[in-house]
C-alpha positions as CSV (number, residue, x, y, z in Angstrom):
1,X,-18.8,-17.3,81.2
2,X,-22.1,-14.7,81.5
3,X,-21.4,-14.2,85.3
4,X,-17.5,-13.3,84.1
5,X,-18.6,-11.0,81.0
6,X,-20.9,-9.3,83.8
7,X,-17.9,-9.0,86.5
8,X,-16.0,-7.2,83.4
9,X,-18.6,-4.6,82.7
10,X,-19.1,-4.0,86.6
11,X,-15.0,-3.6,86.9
12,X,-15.7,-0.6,84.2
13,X,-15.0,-2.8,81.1
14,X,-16.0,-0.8,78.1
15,X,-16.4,-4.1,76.0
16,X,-16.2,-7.6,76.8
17,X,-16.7,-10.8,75.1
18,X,-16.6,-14.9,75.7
19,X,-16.2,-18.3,73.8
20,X,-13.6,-19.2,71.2
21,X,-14.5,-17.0,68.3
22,X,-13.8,-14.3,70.8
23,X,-10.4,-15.1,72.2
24,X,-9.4,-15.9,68.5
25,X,-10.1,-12.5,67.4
26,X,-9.3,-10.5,70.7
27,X,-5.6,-12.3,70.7
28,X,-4.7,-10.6,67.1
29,X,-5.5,-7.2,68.7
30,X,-4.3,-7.7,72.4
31,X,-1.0,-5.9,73.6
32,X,-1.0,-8.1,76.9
33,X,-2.8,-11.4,77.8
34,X,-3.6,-12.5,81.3
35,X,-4.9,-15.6,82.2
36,X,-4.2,-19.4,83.7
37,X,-1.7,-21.3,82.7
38,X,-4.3,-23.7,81.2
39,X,-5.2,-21.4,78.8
40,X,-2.3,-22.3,76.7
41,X,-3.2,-26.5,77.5
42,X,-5.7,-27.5,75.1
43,X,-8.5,-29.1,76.6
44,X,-7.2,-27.9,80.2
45,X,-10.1,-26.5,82.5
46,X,-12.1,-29.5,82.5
47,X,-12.1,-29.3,78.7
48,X,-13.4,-25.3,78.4
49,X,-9.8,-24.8,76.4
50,X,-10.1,-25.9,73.1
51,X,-6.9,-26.7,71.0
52,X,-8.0,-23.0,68.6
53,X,-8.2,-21.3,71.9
54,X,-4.7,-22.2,73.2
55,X,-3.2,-21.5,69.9
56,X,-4.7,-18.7,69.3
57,X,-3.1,-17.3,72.8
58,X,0.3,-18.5,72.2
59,X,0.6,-17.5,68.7
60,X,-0.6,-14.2,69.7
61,X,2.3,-11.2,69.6
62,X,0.9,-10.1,73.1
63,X,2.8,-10.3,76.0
64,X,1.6,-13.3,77.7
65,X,0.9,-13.2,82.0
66,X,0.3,-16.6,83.0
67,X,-1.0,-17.8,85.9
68,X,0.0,-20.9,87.5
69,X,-3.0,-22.5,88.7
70,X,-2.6,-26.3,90.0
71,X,-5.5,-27.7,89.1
72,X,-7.1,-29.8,86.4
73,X,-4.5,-32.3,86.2
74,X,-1.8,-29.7,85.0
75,X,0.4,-29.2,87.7
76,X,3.6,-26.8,87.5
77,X,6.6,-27.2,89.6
78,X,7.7,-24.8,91.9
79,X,4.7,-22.8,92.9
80,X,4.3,-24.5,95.7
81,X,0.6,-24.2,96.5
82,X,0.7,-20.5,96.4
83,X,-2.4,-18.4,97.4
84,X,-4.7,-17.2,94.3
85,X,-4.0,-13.6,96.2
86,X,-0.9,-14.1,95.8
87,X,-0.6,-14.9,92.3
88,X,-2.7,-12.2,91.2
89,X,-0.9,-9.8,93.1
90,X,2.4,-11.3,91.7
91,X,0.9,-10.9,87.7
92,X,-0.7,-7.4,88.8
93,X,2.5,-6.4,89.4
94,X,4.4,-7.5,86.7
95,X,1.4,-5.7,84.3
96,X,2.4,-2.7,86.2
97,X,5.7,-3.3,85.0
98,X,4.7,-3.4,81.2
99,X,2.6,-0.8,81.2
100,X,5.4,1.4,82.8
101,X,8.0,0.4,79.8
């Protein structure tokens, strides 16, 4: 989580924050949410999503960008072991669309 709060501030992040307490607050504010699949799975990600975690993101009145990872024993139908490129490219895009509303 440190090496990802780091890979934020180098991106140009003005602020950045990890663990639960953080996603529980930052979901209340958020206008858009991207992230895994798992993140809505509690206990998903080798158990680094606890169950206030994935509440807190699918309660949340942010648009949600999720995506699909197969991994951890969640597997979703249809991706069809699609390249992380191309699944970041595919939820880049549809931020772009969003933000263009």
């Amino acid at each position: 989580n440190s090496i990802a709060t780091s890979s934020m501030l180098k991106a140009g992040a003005t602020h950045v924050a990890t663990g639960e307490n953080a996603i529980m607050v930052c979901t209340k504010m958020a206008d858009i949410i991207v992230c895994p699949l798992g993140m809505v799975i509690a206990d998903a990600m080798y158990g680094e999503v606890t169950s206030n975690m994935a509440l807190a993101i699918a309660r949340s009145k942010a648009i949600k960008v999720l995506i699909p990872f197969n991994n951890c024993e969640n597997l979703v139908a249809g991706i069809n072991n699609e390249s992380l490129t191309n699944l970041i490219e595919d939820a880049t895009s549809k931020i772009g669309q969003i933000l263009a509303k």
